[in-house]
N, C-alpha and C positions, 0 to 999 in steps of 0.2 A: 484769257483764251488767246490762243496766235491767230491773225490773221492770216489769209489766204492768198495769194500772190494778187491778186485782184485787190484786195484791201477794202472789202465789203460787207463780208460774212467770216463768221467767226468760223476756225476750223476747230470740231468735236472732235474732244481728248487730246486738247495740244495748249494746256495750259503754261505760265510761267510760272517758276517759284512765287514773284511776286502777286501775283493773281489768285495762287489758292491761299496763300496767305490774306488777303483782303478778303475773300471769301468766305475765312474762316472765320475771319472777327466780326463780317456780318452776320453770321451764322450764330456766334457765342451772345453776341448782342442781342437775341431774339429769346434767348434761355433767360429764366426770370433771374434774378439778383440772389444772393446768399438769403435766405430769411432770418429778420431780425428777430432776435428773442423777445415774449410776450411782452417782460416788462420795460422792454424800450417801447414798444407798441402802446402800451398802455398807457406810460409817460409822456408822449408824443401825443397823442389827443388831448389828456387834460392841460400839456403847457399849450399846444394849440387854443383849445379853450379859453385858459386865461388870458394870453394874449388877445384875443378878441375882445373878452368881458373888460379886460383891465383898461381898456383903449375907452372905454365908456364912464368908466369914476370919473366925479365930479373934480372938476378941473387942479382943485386943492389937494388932492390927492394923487393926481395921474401924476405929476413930476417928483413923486415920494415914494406913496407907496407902491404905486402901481408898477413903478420902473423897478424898484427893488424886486417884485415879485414874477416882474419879466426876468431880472436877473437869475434868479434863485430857479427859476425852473429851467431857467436854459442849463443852468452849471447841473441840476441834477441831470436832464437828457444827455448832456455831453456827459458824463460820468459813466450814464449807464452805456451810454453807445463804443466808450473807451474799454470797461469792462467786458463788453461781447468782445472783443478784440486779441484780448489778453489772455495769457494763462494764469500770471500772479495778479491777481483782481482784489487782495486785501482792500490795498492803501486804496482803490478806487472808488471800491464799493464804499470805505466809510467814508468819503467826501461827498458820496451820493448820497447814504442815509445822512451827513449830516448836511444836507441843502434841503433835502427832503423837509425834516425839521424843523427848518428855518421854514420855508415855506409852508408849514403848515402853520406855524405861528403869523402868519403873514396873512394867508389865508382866515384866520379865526382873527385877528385884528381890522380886516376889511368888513367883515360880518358883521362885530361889535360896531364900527363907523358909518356902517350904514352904506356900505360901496356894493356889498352883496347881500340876498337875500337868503333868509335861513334856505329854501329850493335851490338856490346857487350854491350856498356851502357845503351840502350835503352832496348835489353833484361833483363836486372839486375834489371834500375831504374821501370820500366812499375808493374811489378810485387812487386815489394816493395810499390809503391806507393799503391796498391792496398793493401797490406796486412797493409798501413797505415790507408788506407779509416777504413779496419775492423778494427782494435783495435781501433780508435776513434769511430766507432758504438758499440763496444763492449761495452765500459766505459760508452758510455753515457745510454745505457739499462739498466746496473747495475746501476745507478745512479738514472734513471727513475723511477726503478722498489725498490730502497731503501728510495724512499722519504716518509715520511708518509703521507697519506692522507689529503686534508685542510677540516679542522673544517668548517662548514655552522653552 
């Protein structure tokens, strides 16, 4: 807003380009964010999860497995979070389902070693599985949706 010859009080309706523009971004700033698709949502709790649970294996295991299965869920979030982004999501989605995978073999070898308990695995796996269901519905949408038409 322009100031007033006095240089005290703003004068109403005598803004600068610059001003309604700062204006504006405070304003867009207060609009929630793009929302994220379910199963990045989804994904995003259980790797939060493990990262917690994993900080807890016995010491023999925290610089093994545990790290690996820090790895492996980060590489799926980051897959899926790259996929919402995209329109050709092929290649992204299969290095998500296949981290997924891998983490769930991760996941059922912490089990068997005693890092988690079958109530912990069943939390971990229940929700993965699910966020497998989606990105195989995902892929197949795109895939649906990029066929071309059949010629009659």
């Amino acid at each position: 807003m322009a100031i007033d010859d006095e240089g005290d009080e703003p004068m109403p309706g005598r803004e600068g380009k610059e001003a309604r523009e700062a204006r504006s971004r405070l304003e867009n700033r207060n609009q929630p964010p793009r929302p994220e698709p379910v199963v990045v949502t989804r994904a995003y709790d259980v790797v939060r999860w493990l990262h917690e649970r994993s900080a807890r294996f016995p010491r023999h295991y925290r610089f093994g497995l545990a790290d690996k299965m820090q790895q492996e869920s980060l590489t799926l979030l980051t897959a899926l979070v790259d996929a919402s982004y995209r329109r050709e999501r092929k290649v992204v989605l299969e290095e998500a389902n296949l981290a997924l995978t891998r983490l769930r073999v991760l996941i059922r070898l912490a089990r068997e070693l005693g890092c988690l308990s079958t109530k912990q695995y069943l939390f971990a796996i229940e929700p993965l599985d699910e966020v497998g269901k989606m990105i195989g519905g995902w892929g197949r949408h795109d895939s649906a949706s990029q066929k071309p038409a059949a010629v009659s």
